[in-house]
C-alpha positions in Angstrom: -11.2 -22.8 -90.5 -13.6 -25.4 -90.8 -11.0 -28.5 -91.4 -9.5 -27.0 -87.9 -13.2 -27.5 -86.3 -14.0 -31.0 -87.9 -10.4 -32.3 -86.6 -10.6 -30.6 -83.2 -14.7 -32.3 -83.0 -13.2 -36.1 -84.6 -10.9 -36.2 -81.5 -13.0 -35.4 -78.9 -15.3 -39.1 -79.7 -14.9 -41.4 -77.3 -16.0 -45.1 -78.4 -17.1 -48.1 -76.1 -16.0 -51.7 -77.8 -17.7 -54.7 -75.4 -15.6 -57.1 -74.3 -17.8 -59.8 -75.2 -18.9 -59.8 -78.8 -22.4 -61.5 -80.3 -22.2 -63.9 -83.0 -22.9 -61.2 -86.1 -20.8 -62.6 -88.3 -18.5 -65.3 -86.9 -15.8 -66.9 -89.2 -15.4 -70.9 -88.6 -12.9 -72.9 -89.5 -12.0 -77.0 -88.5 -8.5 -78.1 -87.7 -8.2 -81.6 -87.1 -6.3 -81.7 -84.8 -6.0 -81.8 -80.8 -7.5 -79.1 -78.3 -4.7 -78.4 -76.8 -2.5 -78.5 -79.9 -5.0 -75.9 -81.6 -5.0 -73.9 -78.4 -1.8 -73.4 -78.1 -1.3 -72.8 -82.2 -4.1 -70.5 -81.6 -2.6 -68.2 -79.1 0.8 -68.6 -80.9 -1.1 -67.1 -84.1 -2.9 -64.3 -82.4 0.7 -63.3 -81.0 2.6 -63.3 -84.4 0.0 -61.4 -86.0 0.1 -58.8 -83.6 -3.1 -59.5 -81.0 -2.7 -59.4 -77.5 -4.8 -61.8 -75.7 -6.6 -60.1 -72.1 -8.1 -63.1 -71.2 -9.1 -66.6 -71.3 -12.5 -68.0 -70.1 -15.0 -70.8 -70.0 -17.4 -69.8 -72.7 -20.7 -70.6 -70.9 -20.3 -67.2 -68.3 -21.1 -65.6 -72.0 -23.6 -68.3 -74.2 -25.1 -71.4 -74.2 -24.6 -73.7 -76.5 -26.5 -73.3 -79.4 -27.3 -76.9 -80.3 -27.6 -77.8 -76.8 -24.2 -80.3 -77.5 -21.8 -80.6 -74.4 -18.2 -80.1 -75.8 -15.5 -81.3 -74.0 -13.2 -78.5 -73.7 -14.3 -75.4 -75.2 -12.4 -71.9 -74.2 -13.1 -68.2 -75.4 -10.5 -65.9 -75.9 -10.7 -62.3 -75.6 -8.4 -59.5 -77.3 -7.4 -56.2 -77.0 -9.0 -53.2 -78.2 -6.3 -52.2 -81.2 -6.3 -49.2 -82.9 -5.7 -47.9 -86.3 -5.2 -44.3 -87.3 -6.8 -43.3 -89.8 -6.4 -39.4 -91.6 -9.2 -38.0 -89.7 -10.2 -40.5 -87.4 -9.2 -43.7 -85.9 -10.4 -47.6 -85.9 -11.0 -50.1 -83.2 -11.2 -53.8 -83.6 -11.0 -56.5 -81.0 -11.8 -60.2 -81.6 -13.1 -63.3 -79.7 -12.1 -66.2 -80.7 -13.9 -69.1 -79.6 -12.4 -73.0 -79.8 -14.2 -76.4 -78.9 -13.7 -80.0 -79.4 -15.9 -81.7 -81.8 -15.1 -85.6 -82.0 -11.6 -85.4 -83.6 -11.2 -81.9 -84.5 -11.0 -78.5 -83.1 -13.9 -76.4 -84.3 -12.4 -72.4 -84.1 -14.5 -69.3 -84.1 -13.4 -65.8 -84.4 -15.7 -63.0 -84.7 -14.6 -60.0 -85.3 -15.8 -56.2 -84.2 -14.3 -53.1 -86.1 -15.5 -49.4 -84.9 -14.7 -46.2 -86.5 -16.5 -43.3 -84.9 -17.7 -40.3 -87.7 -19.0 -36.6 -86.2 -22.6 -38.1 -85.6 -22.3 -41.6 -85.7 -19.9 -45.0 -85.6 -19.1 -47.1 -88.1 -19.2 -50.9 -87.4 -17.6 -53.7 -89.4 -18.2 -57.3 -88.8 -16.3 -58.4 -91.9 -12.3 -58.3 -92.4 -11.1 -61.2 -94.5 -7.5 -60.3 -94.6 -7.0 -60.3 -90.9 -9.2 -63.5 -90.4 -7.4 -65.6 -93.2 -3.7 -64.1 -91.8 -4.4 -65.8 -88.5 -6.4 -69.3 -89.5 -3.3 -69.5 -92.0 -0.6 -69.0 -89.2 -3.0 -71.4 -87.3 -2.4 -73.9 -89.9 1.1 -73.2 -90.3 1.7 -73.6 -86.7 -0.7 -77.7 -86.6 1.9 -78.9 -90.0 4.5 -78.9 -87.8 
């Protein structure tokens, strides 16, 4: 009887994931290579390993820069909410990923936002190496050829 309540109660919790997410734990990476080489390698990435991109935008609607530098071409990327079902529950992750030019190179940023809502509380991860490395790999993959 009581499993029947606490699966009945984990449905009904409804979870809010921002579009925009704060730099809690960004992961960073340099490609040297071009902007728009690494932009398109980028999207190309997020695509084989199975992100949906919702929107590209000029990243200074959202932040300024932090070290008051003027980039050339900088661009943030916003995901779609995906979700993975879990045996009593389910998990929510989006990602921005954040690109600008720094002299020669293509500086990338992806943070990362994982939610997975409990009876009386959410979870939230900033951290998932696996999925991070998958897509800076395919990112590499994509600028050696």
């Amino acid at each position: 009887m009581w499993i029947v309540v606490v699966c009945i109660c984990a449905g009904c919790v409804t979870v809010k994931i921002p579009k925009y997410l704060k730099e809690e734990f960004p992961y960073k990476k340099r490609f040297y290579a071009d902007f728009d080489e690494t932009l398109k390698a980028t999207q190309q990435a997020l695509k084989d390993t199975g992100w949906v991109m919702t929107e590209i935008v000029n990243p200074s609607l959202y932040e300024q820069n932090q070290a008051g530098e003027s980039s050339e071409k900088q661009v943030l990327i916003f995901t779609e909410v995906r979700q993975t079902p879990l045996i009593f529950s389910s998990r929510y992750m989006s990602l921005n990923l954040y690109l600008r030019t720094t002299g020669d190179a293509t500086d990338v940023e992806i943070r990362y936002l994982a939610i997975t809502p409990m009876l009386f509380k959410n979870s939230e991860s900033y951290k998932n190496e696996e999925v991070i490395s998958k897509i800076f790999n395919r990112i590499s993959q994509l600028l050696e050829k």
